[in-house]
ZAZARO-469109 format. One line per 4 residues: their letters; for each residue x, y, z of N, C-alpha, C. Coordinates in Angstrom, 1 decimal. Example, Ala and Ser with C-alpha at 12.3 -4.5 7.8 and 13.67 -1.06 7.14 Angstrom:
BEGIN
as> 13.2 -5.7 7.8 12.3 -4.5 7.8 13.2 -3.3 7.8 | 12.8 -2.2 7.1 13.7 -1.1 7.1 12.9 0.0 7.9
! end
This chain:
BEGIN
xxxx> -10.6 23.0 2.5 -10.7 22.6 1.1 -11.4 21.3 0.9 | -12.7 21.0 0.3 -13.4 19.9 -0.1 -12.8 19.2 -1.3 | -12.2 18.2 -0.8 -11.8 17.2 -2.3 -13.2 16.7 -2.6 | -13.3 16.8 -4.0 -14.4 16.2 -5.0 -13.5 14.9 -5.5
xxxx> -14.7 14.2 -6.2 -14.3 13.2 -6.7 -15.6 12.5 -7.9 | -15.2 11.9 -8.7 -16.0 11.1 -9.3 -16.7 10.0 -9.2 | -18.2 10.2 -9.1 -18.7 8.6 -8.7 -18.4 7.5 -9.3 | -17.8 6.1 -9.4 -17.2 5.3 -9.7 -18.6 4.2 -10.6
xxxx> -19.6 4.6 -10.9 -20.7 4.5 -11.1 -21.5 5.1 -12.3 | -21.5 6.6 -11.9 -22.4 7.1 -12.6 -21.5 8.9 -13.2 | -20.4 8.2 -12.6 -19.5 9.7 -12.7 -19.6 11.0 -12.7 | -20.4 11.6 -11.7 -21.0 12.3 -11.3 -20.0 13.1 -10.1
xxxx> -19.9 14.0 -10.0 -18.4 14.6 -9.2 -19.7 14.7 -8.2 | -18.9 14.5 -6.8 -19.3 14.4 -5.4 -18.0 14.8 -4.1 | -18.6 15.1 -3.7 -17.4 15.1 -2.3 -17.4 14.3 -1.5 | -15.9 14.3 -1.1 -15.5 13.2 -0.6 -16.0 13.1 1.4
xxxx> -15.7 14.6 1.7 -15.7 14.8 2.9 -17.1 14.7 3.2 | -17.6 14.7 4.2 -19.1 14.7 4.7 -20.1 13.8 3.8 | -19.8 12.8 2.9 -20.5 12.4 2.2 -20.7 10.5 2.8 | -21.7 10.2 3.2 -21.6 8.7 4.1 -22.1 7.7 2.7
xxxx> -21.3 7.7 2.0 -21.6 7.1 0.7 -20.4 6.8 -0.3 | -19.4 7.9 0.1 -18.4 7.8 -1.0 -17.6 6.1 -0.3 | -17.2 6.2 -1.6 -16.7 6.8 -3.1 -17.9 7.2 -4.1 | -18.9 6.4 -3.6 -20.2 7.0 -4.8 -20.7 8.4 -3.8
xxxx> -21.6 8.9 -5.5 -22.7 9.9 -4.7 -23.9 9.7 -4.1 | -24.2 8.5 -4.3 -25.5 7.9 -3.3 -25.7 6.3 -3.0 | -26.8 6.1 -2.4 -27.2 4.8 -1.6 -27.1 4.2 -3.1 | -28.2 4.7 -3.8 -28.4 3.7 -5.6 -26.9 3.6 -6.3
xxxx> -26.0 4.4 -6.3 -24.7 3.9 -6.8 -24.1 2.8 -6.0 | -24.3 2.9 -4.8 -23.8 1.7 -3.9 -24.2 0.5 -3.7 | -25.5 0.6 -3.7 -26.0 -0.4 -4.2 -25.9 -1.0 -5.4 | -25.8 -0.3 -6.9 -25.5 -1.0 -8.1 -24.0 -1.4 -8.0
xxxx> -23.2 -0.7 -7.4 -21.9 -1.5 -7.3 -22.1 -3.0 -6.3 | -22.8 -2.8 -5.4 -22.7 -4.1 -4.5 -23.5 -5.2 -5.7 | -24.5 -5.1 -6.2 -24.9 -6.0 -7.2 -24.2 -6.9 -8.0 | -23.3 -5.2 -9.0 -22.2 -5.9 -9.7 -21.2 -7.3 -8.8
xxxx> -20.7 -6.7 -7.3 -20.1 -7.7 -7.1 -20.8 -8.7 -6.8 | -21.9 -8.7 -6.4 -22.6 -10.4 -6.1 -22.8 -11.0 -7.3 | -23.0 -10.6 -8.6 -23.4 -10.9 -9.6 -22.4 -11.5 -10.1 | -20.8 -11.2 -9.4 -19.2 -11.4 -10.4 -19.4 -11.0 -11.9
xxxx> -19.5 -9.8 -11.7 -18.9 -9.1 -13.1 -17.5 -8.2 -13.1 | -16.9 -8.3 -11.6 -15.6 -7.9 -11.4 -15.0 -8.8 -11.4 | -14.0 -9.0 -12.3 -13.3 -10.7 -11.4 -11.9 -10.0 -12.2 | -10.9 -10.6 -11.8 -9.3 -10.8 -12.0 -9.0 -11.5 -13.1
xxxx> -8.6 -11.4 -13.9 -8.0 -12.5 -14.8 -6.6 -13.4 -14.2 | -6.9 -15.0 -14.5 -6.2 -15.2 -13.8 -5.9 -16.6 -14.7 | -4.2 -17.2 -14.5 -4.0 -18.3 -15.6 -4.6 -20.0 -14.7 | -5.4 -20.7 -15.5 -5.6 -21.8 -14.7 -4.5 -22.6 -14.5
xxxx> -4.3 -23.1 -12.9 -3.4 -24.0 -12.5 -3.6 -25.4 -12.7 | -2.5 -26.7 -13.3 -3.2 -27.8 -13.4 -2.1 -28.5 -11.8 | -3.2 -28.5 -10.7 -2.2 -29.5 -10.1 -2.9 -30.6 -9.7 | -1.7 -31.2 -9.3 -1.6 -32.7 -8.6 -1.6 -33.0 -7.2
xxxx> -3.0 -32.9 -6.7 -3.2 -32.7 -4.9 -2.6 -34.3 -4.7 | -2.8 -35.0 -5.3 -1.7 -36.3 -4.8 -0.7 -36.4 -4.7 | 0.2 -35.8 -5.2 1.9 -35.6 -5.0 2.0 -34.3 -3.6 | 1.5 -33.8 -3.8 1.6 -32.7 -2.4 1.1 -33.4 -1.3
xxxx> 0.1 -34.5 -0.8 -0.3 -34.9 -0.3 0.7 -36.1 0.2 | 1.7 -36.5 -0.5 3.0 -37.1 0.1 3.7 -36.4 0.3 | 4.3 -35.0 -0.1 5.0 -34.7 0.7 4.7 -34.0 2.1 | 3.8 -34.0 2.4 3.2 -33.5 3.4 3.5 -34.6 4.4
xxxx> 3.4 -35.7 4.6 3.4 -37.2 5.0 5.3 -37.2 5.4 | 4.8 -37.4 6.6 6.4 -37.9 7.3 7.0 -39.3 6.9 | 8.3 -39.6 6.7 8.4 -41.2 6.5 8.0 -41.8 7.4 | 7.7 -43.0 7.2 6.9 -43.9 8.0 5.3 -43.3 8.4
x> 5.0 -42.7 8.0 3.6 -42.4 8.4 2.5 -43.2 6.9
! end
């Protein structure tokens, strides 16, 4: 049994087995996804941290050092 699947791109159903490309159905889906990621249009949302590399930087520090 051949699992299909959906190109993640152009969503175009393809197979999974025998196919040297998947998750896409070709080289040009793979390539437009590698773009996307050099380009950072994937990114995480993420909450900004405010720290203080000087206070960690003492405790890091043995007494007497």
């Amino acid at each position: 049994m051949l699992r299909e699947v959906k190109c993640p791109i152009c969503r175009k159903v393809t197979s999974w087995e025998d196919n040297p490309f998947h998750p896409f159905c070709s080289d040009r889906c793979r390539i437009i996804d590698l773009g996307a990621w050099t380009q950072g249009s994937y990114r995480i949302p993420a909450e900004e941290m405010d720290i203080d590399l000087e206070d960690e930087d003492d405790e890091d520090k043995e007494p007497g050092h």
